[in-house]
N, CA, C and O atoms as a GROMACS GRO file, in nm:
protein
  244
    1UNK      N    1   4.034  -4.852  -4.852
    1UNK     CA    2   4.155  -4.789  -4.902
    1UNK      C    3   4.219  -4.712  -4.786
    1UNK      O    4   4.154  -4.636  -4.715
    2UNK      N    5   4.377  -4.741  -4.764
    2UNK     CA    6   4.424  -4.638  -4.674
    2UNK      C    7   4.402  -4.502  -4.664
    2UNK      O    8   4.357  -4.452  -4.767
    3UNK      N    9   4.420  -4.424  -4.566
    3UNK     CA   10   4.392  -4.306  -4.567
    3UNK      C   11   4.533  -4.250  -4.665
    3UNK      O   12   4.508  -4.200  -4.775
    4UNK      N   13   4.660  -4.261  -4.624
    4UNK     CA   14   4.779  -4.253  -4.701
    4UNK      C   15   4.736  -4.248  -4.839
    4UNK      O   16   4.726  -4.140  -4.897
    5UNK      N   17   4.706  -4.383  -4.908
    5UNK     CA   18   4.665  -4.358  -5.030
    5UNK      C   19   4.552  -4.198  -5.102
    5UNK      O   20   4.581  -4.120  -5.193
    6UNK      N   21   4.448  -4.201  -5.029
    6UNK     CA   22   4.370  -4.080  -5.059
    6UNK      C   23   4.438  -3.940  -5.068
    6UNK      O   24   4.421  -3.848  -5.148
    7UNK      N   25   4.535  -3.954  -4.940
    7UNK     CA   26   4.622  -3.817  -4.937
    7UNK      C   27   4.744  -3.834  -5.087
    7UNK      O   28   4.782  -3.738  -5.153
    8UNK      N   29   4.775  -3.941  -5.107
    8UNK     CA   30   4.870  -3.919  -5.197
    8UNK      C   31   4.802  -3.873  -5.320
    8UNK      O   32   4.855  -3.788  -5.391
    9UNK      N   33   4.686  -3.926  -5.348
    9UNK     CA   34   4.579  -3.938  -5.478
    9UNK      C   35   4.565  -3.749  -5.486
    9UNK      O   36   4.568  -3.683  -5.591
   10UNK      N   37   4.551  -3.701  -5.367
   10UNK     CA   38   4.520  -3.587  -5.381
   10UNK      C   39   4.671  -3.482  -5.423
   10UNK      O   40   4.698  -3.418  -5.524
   11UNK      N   41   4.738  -3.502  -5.306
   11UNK     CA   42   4.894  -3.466  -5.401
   11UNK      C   43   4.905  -3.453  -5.495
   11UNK      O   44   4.911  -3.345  -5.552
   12UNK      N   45   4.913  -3.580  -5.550
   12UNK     CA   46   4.983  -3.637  -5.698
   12UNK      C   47   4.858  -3.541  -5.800
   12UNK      O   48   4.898  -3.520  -5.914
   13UNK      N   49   4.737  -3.492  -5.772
   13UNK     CA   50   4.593  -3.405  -5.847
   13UNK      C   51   4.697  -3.283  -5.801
   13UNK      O   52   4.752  -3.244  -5.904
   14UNK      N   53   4.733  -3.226  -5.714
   14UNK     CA   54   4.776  -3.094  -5.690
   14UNK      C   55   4.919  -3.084  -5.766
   14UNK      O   56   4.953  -2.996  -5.845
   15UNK      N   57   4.996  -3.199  -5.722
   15UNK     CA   58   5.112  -3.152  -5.819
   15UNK      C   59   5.096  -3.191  -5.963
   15UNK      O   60   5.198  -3.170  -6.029
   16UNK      N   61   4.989  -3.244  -6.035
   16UNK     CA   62   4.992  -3.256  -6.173
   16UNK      C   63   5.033  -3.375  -6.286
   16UNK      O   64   5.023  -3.383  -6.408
   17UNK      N   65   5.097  -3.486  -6.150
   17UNK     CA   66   5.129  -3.598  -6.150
   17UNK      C   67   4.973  -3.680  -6.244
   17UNK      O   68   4.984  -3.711  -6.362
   18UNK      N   69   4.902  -3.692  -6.202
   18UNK     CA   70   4.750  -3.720  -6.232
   18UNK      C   71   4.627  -3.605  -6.290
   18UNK      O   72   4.620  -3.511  -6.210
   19UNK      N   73   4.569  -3.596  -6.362
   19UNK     CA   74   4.530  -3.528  -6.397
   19UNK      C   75   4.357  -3.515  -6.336
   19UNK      O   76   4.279  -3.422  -6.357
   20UNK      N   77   4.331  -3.648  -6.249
   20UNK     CA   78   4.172  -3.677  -6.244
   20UNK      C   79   4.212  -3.814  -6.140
   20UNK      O   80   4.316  -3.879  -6.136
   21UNK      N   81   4.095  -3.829  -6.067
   21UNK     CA   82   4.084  -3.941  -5.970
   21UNK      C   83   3.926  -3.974  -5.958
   21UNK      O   84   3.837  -3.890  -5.976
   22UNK      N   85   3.900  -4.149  -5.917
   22UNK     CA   86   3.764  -4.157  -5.895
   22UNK      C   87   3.749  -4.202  -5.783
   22UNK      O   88   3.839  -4.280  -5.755
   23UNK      N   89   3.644  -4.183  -5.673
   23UNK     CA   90   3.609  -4.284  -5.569
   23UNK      C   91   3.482  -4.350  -5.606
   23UNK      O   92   3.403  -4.309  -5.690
   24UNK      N   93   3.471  -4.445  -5.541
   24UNK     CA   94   3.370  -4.492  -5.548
   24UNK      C   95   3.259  -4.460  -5.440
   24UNK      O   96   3.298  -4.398  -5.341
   25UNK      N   97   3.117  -4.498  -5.449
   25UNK     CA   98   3.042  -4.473  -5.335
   25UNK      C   99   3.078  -4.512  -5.204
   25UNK      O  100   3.067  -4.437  -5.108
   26UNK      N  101   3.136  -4.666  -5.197
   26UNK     CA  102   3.228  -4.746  -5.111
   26UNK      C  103   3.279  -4.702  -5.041
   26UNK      O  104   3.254  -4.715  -4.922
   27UNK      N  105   3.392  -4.617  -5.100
   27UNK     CA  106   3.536  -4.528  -5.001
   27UNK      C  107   3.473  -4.384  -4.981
   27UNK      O  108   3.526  -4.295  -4.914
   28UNK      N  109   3.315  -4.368  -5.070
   28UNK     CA  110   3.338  -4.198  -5.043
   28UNK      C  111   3.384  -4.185  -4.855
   28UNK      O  112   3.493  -4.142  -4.818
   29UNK      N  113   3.278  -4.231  -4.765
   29UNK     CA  114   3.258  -4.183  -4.620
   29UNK      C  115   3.423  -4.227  -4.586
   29UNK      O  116   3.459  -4.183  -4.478
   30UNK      N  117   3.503  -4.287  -4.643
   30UNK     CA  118   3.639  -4.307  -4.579
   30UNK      C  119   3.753  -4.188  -4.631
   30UNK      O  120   3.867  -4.169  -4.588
   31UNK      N  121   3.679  -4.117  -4.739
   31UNK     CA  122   3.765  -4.021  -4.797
   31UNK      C  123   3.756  -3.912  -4.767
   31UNK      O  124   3.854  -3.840  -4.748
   32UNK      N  125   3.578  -3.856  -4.752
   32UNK     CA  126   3.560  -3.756  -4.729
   32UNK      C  127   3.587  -3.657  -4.594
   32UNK      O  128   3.571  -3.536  -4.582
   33UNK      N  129   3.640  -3.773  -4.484
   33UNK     CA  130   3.706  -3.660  -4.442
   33UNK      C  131   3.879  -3.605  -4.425
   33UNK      O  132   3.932  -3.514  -4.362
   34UNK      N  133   3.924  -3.703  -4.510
   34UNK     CA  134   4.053  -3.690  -4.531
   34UNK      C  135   4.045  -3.564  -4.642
   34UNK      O  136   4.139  -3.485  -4.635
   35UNK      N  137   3.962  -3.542  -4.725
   35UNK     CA  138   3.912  -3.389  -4.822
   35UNK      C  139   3.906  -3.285  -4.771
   35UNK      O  140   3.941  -3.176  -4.817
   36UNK      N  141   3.853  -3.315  -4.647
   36UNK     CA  142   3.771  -3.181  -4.572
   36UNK      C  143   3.873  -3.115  -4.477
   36UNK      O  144   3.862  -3.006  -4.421
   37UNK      N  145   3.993  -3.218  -4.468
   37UNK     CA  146   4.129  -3.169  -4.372
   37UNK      C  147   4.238  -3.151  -4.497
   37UNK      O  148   4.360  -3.143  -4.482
   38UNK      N  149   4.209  -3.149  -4.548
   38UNK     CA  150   4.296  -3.124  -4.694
   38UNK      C  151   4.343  -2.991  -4.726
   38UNK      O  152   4.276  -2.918  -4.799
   39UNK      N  153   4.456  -2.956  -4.675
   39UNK     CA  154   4.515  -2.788  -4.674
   39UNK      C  155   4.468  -2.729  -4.825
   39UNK      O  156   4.424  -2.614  -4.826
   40UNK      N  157   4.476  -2.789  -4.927
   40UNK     CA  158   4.465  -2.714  -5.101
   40UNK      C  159   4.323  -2.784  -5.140
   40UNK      O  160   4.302  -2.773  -5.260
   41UNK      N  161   4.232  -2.843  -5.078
   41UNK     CA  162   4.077  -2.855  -5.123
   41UNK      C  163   4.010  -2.778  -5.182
   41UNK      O  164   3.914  -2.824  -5.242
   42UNK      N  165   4.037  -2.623  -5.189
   42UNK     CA  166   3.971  -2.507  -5.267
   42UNK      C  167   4.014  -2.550  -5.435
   42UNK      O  168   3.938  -2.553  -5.532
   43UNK      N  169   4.155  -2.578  -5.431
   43UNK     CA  170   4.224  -2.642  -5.549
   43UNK      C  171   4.126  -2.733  -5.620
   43UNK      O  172   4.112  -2.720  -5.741
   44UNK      N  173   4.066  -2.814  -5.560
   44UNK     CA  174   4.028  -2.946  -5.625
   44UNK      C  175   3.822  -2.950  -5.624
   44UNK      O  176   3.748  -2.929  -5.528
   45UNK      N  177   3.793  -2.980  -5.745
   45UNK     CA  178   3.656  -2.988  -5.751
   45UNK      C  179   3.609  -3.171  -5.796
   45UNK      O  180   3.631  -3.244  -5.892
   46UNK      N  181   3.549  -3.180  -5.689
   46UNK     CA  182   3.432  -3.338  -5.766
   46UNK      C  183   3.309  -3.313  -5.840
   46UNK      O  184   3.224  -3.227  -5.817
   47UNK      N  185   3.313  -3.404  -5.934
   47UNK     CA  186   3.176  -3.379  -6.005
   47UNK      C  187   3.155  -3.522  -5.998
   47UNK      O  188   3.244  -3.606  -6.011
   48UNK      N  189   2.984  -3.552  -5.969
   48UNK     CA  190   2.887  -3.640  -5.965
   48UNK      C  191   2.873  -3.717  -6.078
   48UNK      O  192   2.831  -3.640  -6.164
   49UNK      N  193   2.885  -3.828  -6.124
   49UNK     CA  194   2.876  -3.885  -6.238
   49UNK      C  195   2.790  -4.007  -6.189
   49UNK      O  196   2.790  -4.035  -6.069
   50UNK      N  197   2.690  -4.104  -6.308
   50UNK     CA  198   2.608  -4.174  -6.247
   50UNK      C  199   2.669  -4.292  -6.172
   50UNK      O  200   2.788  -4.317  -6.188
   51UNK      N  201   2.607  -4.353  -6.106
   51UNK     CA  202   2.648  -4.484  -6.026
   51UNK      C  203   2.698  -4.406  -5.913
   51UNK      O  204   2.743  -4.496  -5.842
   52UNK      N  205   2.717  -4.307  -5.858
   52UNK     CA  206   2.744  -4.269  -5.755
   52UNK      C  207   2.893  -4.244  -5.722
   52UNK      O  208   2.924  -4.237  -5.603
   53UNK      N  209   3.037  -4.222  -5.867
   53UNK     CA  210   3.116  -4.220  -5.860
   53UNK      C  211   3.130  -4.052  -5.896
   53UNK      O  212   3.075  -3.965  -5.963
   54UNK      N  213   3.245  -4.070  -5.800
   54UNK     CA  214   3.286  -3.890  -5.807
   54UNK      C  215   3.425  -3.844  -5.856
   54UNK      O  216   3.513  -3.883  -5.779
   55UNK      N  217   3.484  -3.754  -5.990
   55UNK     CA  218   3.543  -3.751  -6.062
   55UNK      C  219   3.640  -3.609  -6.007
   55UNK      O  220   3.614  -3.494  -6.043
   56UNK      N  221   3.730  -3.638  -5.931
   56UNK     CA  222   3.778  -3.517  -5.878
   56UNK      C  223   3.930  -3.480  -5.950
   56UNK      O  224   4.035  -3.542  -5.967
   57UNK      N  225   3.883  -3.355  -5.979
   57UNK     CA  226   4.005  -3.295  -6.074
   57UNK      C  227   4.067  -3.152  -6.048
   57UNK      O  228   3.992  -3.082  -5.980
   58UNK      N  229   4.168  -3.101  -6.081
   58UNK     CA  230   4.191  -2.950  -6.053
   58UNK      C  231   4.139  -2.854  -6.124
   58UNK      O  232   4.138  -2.851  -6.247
   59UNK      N  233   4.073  -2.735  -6.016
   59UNK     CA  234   3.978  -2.639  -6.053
   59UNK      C  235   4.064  -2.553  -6.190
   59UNK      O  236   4.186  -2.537  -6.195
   60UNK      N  237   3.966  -2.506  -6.291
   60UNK     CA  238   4.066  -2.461  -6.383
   60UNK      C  239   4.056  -2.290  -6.324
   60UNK      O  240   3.953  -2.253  -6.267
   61UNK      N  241   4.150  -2.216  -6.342
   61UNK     CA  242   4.120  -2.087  -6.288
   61UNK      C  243   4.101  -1.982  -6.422
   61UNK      O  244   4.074  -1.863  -6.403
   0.00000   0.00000   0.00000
């Protein structure tokens, strides 16, 4: 998956556009560091679900 795409996925979670996103185990190492340079990442939490897919959504405050 493009990096573009991941950044938009995350956007579109910050502005509200999407409510939830999944990666797969596949793209995690291609995503995770496009996350980790991610200005609003405090914003956004993944949770572990089985098969190794990760369910990332906005933190509720």
């Amino acid at each position: 998956m493009p990096e573009e795409k991941f950044e938009q996925l995350l956007d579109d979670l910050r502005t509200k556009k999407i409510d939830h996103f999944e990666i797969t185990p596949e793209n995690f190492q291609e995503f995770q560091p496009i996350f980790h340079a991610y200005a609003y990442r405090s914003q956004i939490e993944g949770k572990a679900q089985r098969g190794g897919k990760i369910t990332y959504q906005l933190r509720e405050r």
